[in-house]
LUMPA-994470 format. One record per residue (C-alpha): residue number from 1; x, y negated, z. Coordinates in nm, 2 decimals, padded with zeros to 4 digits. Example, Ala and Ser with C-alpha at 12.3 -4.5 7.8 and 13.67 -1.06 7.14 Angstrom:
% residues 2
> 1|01.23|00.45|00.78
> 2|01.37|00.11|00.71
***
This chain:
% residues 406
> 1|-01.05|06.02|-03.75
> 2|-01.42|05.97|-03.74
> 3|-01.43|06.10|-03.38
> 4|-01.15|05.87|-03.27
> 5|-01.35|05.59|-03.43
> 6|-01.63|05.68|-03.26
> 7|-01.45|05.69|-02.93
> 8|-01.33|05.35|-03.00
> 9|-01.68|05.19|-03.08
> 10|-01.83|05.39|-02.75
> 11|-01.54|05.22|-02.55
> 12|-01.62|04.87|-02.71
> 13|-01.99|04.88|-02.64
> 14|-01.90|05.03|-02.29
> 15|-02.08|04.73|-02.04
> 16|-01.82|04.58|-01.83
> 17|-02.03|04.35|-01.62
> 18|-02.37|04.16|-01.59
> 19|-02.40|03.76|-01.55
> 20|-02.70|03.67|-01.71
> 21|-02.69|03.88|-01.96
> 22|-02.45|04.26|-02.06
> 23|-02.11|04.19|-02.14
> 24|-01.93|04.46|-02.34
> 25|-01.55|04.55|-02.33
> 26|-01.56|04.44|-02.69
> 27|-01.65|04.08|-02.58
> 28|-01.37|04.12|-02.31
> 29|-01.12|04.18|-02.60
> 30|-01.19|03.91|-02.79
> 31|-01.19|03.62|-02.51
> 32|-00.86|03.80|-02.44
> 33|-00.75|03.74|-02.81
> 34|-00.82|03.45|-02.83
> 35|-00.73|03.31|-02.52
> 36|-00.35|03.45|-02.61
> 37|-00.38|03.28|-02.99
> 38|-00.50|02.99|-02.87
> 39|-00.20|02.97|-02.62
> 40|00.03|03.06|-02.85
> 41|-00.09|02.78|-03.10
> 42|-00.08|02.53|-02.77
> 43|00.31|02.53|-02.72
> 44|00.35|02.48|-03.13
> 45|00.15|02.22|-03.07
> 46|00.31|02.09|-02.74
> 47|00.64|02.09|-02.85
> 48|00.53|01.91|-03.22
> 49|00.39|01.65|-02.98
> 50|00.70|01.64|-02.74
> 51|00.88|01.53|-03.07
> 52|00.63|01.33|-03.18
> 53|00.60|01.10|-02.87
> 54|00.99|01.07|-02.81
> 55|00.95|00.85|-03.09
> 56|00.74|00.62|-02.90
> 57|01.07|00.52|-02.64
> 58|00.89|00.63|-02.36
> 59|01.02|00.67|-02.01
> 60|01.08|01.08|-01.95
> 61|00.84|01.05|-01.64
> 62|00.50|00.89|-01.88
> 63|00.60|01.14|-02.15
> 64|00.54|01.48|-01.95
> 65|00.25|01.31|-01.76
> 66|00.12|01.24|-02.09
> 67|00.21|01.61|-02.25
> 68|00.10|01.77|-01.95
> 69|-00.25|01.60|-01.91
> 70|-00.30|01.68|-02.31
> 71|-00.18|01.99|-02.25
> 72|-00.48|02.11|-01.96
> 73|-00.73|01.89|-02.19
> 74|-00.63|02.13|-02.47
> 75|-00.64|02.45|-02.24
> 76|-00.95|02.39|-02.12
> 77|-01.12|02.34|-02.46
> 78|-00.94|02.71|-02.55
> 79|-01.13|02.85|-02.24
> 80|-01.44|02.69|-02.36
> 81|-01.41|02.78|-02.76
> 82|-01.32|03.13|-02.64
> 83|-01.64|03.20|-02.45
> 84|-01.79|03.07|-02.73
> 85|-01.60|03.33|-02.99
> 86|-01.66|03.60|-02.76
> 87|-02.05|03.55|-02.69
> 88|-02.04|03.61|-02.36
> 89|-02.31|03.40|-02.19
> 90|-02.20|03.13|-01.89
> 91|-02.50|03.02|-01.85
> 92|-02.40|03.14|-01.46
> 93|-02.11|02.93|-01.43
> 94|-02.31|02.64|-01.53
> 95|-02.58|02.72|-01.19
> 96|-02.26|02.79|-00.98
> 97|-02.14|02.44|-01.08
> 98|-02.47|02.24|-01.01
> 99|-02.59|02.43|-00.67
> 100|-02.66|02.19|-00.44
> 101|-02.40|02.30|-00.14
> 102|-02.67|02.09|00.06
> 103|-02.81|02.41|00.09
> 104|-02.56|02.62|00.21
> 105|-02.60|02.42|00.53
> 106|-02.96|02.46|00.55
> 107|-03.19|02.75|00.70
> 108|-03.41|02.96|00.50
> 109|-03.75|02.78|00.56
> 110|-03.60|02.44|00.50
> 111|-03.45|02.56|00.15
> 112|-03.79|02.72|00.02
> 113|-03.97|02.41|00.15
> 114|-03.70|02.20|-00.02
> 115|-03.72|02.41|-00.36
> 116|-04.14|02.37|-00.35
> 117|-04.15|01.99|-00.29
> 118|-03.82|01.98|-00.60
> 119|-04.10|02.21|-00.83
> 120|-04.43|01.96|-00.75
> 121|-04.25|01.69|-00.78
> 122|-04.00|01.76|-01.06
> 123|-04.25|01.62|-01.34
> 124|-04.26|01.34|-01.13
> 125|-03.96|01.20|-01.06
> 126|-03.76|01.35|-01.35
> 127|-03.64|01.06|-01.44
> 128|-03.54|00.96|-01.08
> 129|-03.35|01.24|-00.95
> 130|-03.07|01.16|-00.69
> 131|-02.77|01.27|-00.69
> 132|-02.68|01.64|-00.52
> 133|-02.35|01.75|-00.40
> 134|-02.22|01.98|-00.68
> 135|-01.90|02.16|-00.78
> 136|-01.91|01.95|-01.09
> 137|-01.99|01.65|-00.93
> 138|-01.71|01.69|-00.72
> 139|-01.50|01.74|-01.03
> 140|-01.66|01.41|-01.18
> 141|-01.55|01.19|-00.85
> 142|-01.17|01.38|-00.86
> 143|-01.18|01.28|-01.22
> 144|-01.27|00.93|-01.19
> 145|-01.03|00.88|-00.87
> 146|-00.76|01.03|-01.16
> 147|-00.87|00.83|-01.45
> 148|-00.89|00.49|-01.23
> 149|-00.53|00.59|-01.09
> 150|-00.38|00.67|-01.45
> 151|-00.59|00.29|-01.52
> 152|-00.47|00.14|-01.28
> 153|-00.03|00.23|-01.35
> 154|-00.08|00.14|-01.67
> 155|-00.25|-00.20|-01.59
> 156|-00.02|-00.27|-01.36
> 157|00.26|-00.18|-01.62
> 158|00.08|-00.43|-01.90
> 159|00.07|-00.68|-01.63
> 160|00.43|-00.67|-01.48
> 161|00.60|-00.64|-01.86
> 162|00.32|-00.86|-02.09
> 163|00.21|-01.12|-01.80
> 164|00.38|-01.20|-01.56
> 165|00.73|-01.18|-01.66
> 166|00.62|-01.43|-01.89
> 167|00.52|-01.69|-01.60
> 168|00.86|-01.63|-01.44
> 169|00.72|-01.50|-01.15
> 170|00.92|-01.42|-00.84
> 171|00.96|-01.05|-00.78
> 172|00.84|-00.97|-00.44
> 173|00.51|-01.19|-00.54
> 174|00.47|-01.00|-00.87
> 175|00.52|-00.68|-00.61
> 176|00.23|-00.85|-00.43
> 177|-00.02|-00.89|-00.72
> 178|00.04|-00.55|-00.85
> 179|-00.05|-00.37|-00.54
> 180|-00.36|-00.62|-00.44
> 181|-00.47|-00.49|-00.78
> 182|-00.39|-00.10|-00.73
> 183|-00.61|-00.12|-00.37
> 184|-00.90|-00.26|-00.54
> 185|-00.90|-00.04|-00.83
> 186|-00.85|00.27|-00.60
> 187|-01.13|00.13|-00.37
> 188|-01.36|00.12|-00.66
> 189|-01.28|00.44|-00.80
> 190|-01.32|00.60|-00.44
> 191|-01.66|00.43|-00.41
> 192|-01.81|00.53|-00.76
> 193|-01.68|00.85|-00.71
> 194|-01.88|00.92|-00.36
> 195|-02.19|00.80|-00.54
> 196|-02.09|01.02|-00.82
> 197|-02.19|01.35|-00.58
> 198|-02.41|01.20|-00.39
> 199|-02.26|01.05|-00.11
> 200|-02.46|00.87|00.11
> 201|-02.29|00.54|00.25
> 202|-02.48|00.50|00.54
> 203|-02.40|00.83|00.65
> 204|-02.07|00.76|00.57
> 205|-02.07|00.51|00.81
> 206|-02.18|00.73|01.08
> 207|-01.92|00.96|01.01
> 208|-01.67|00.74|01.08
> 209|-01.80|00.58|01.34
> 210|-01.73|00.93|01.49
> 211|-01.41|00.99|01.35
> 212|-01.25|00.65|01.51
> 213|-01.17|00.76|01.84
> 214|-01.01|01.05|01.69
> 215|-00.84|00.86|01.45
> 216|-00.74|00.61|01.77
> 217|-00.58|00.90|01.91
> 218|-00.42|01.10|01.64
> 219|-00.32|00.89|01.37
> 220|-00.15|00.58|01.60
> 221|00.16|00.57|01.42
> 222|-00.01|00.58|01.05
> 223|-00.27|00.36|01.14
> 224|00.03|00.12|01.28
> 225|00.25|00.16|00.97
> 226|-00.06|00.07|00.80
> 227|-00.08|-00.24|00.93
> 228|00.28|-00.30|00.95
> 229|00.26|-00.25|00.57
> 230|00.03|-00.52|00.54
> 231|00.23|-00.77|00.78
> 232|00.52|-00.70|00.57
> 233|00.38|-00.74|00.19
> 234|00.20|-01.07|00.31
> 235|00.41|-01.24|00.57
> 236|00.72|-01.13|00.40
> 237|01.01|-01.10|00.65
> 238|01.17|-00.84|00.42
> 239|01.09|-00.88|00.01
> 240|01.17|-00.64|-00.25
> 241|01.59|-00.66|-00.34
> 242|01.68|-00.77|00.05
> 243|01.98|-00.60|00.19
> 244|01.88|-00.48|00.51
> 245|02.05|-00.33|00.80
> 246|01.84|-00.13|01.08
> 247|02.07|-00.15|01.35
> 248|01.94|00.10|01.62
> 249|01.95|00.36|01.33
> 250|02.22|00.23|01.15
> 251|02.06|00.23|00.81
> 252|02.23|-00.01|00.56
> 253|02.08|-00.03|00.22
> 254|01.87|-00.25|00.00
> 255|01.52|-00.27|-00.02
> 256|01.34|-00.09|-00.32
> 257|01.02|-00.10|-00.30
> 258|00.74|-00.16|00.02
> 259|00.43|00.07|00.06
> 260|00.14|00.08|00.32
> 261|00.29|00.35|00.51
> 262|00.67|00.33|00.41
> 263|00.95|00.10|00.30
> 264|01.23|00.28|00.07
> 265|01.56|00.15|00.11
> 266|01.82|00.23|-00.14
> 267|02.17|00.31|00.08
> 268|02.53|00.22|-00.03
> 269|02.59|00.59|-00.18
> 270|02.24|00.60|-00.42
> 271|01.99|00.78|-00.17
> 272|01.68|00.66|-00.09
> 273|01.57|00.63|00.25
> 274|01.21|00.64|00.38
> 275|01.17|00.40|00.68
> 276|00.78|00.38|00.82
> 277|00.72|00.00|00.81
> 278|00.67|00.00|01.16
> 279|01.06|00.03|01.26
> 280|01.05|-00.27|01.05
> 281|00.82|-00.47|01.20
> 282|00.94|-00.30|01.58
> 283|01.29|-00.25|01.59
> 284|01.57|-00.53|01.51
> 285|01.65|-00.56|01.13
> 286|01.92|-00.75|01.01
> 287|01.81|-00.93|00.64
> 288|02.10|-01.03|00.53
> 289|01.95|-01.19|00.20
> 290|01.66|-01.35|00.37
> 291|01.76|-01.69|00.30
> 292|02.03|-01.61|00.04
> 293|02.28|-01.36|-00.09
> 294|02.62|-01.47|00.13
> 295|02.83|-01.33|00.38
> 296|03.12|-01.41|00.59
> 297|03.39|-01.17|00.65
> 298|03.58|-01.15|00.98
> 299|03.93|-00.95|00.96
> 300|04.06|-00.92|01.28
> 301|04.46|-00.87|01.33
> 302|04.69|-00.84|01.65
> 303|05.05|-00.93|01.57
> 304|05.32|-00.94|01.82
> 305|05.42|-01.19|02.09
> 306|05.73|-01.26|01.92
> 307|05.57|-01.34|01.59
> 308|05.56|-01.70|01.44
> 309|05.18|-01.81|01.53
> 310|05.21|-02.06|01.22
> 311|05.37|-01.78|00.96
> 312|05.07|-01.53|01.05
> 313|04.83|-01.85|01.02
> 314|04.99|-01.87|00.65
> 315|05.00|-01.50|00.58
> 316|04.62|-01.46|00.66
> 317|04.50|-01.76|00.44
> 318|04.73|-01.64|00.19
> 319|04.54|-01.32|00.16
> 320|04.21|-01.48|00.15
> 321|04.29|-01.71|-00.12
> 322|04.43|-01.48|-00.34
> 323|04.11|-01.26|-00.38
> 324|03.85|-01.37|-00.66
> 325|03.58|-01.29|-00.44
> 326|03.61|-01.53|-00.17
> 327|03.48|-01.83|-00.18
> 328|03.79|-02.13|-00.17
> 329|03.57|-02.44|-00.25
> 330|03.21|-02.42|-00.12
> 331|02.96|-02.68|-00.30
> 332|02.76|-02.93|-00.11
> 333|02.44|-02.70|-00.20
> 334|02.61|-02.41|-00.03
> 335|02.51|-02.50|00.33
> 336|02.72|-02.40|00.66
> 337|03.00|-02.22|00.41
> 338|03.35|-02.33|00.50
> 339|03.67|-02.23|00.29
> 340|03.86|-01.96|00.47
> 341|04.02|-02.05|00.78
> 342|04.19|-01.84|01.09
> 343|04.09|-01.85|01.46
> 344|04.33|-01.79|01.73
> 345|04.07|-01.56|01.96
> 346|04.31|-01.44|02.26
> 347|04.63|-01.31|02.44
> 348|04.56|-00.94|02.43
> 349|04.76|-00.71|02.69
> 350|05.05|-00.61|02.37
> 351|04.91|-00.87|02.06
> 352|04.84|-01.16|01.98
> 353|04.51|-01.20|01.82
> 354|04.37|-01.36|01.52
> 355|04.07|-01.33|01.28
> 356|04.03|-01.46|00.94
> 357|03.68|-01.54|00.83
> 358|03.57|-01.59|00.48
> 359|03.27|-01.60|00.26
> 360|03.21|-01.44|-00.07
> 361|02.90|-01.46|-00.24
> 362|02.74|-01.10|-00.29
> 363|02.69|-00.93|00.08
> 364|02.62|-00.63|-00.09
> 365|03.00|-00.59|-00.15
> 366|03.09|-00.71|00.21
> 367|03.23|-00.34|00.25
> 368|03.43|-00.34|-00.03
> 369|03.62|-00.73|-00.03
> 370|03.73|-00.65|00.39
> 371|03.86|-00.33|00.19
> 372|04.06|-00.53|00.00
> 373|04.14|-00.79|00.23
> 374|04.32|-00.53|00.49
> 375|04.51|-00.40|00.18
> 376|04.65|-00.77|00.09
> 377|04.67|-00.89|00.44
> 378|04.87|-00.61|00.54
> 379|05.10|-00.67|00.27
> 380|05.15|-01.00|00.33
> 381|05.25|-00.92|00.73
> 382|05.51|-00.73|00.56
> 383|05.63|-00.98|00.29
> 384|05.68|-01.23|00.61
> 385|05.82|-00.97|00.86
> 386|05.52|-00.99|01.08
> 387|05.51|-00.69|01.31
> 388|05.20|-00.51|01.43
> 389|05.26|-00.42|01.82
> 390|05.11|-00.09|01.92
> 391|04.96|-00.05|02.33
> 392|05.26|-00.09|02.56
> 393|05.22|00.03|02.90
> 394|05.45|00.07|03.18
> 395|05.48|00.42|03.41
> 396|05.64|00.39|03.72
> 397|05.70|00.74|03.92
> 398|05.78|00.80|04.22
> 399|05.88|01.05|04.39
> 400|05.77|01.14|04.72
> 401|06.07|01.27|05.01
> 402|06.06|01.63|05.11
> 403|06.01|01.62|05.50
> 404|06.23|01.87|05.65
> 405|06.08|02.07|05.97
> 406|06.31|02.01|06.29
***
């Protein structure tokens, strides 16, 4: 037994590896340990916390941000308090994460010229050091871009729900004020972040300077859907909750929300459909709620040419008045709408034919009323013995006379 402990303790006190200073298998162990109890006591904790902020009524999305953001705060602490319980020294990761990567990008010379001047003047400007392009300040600029993002939602979540709902404001310009907003709190997190490791912003004008041609050539279409972004949020041909239809593409949806790059439009079956805002701005869109929500329907019907012109008139405005959709008396605030009426359009080569146009007042159920419309206006062809010709056509043959050889 005493040999076997022995073992053990020789295996323990076996060195592993060398940072700064020996570390022992028996240091390995217990970061190992307690990494594993420390996990362990993390998903108690994250599901106690799961339950614990479904009270709040929160939307699923914010909860698991929120569970998942406490959950790498509470991981990284483990890592840290493990290291700690272990007594292994990371004193090493601490000069990884505040080299200068300046350097790697420097020759020999310049680096040991650059370290002497750092050492005579180190008591001098100790106070006054600039910023160096670390690992961790890299981290710091990703974490302030983050933590001004996360800022940034939740402002504009205060402001939509606390302020400007109470003003009655119209949507799209609510849409408006919430994204100025966003852009200049991301602009400002972007540019204290670049200060953060050290970025220099004259530099950063050389660089792109440079980059513009390239970006000229290679990014035409983002840079173009950038600005059509822009043209579209401020000049407002198409607003947040227009129905829209795309014609070239035949896209037919309603409008959902409007980025820089894209516009998502929100089709008839519940799928969402990512349109660069320059097709917008480019191709021919029909708004069909531009100026407001109305549409007239056209139902088009050939009937035969021994049909009663008058009955079918009947028939056909019959229909129309019968469905609750349609609009029968228009007020003098509804301008250019008419009550249904039917237009005698031509002689066709086996019909007569007619088309009924009505307006309902929701175009987003234009599909759904000339539905119903064909349904009642068939019926009523066949309550008044209407007939529906098909395509007559006469064939003549003839047939051609053998000739007979003499």
């Amino acid at each position: 037994m005493e040999i076997l402990l022995s073992q053990i303790h020789e295996i323990l006190n076996r060195t592993v590896l060398t940072l700064d200073e020996e570390v022992k298998v028996e240091q390995i162990v217990r970061l190992i340990g307690f990494v594993a109890v420390w996990l362990l006591g993390t998903t108690i904790f994250r599901r106690w916390l799961r339950r614990v902020i479904s009270k709040l009524k929160l939307t699923d999305n914010l909860q698991n941000r929120i569970i998942a953001i406490l959950f790498l705060i509470t991981l990284i602490l483990g890592i840290g308090f493990a290291f700690r319980f272990s007594e292994i020294n990371i004193n090493i990761f601490d000069k990884v994460f505040r080299y200068d990567l300046v350097n790697l990008f420097k020759s020999s010379e310049d680096s040991t010229d650059t370290i002497s001047s750092e050492d005579s003047t180190d008591t001098v400007k100790s106070g006054l050091e600039q910023p160096t392009l670390t690992l961790a300040n890299i981290f710091y600029g990703f974490a302030i871009i983050f933590g001004i993002f996360v800022l940034s939602k939740y402002t504009q979540w205060l402001l939509q729900n606390q302020v400007l709902q109470a003003f009655q404001i119209e949507r799209h310009t609510q849409f408006i004020i919430l994204r100025i907003i966003h852009f200049i709190m991301i602009t400002i997190g972007v540019l204290i972040s670049l200060r953060t490791i050290g970025m220099n912003f004259t530099n950063l004008a050389i660089i792109f300077g440079g980059l513009s041609i390239g970006i000229g050539f290679g990014l035409q279409n983002t840079v173009a859907n950038l600005i059509s972004g822009f043209i579209l949020i401020f000049e407002r041909p198409i607003k947040i909750g227009d129905l829209v239809e795309i014609i070239d593409v035949n896209i037919f949806g309603r409008v959902t929300s409007i980025n820089l790059r894209s516009t998502v439009i929100m089709s008839l079956d519940e799928k969402e459909i990512i349109v660069p805002n320059s097709k917008l701005i480019t191709e021919p869109v029909h708004n069909l709620t531009h100026y407001n929500n109305r549409f007239r329907i056209r139902i088009q019907v050939g009937v035969s040419y021994s049909s009663d012109v008058n009955l079918v008139k009947t028939a056909l405005l019959e229909a129309a008045s019968e469905h609750e959709m349609v609009i029968k008396d228009p007020t003098p605030q509804m301008e250019n709408v008419t009550p249904p009426f039917v237009r005698f359009t031509s002689f066709g080569d086996s019909s007569l034919d007619f088309e009924l146009l009505a307006w309902i007042p929701d175009s987003f159920m234009r599909f759904d009323v000339a539905s119903d419309l064909h349904f009642m206006v068939w019926e009523k062809l066949e309550k008044y013995g209407i007939k529906i010709p098909f395509p007559q056509r006469d064939v003549h043959i003839y047939q051609e006379e053998k000739k007979t050889s003499d």
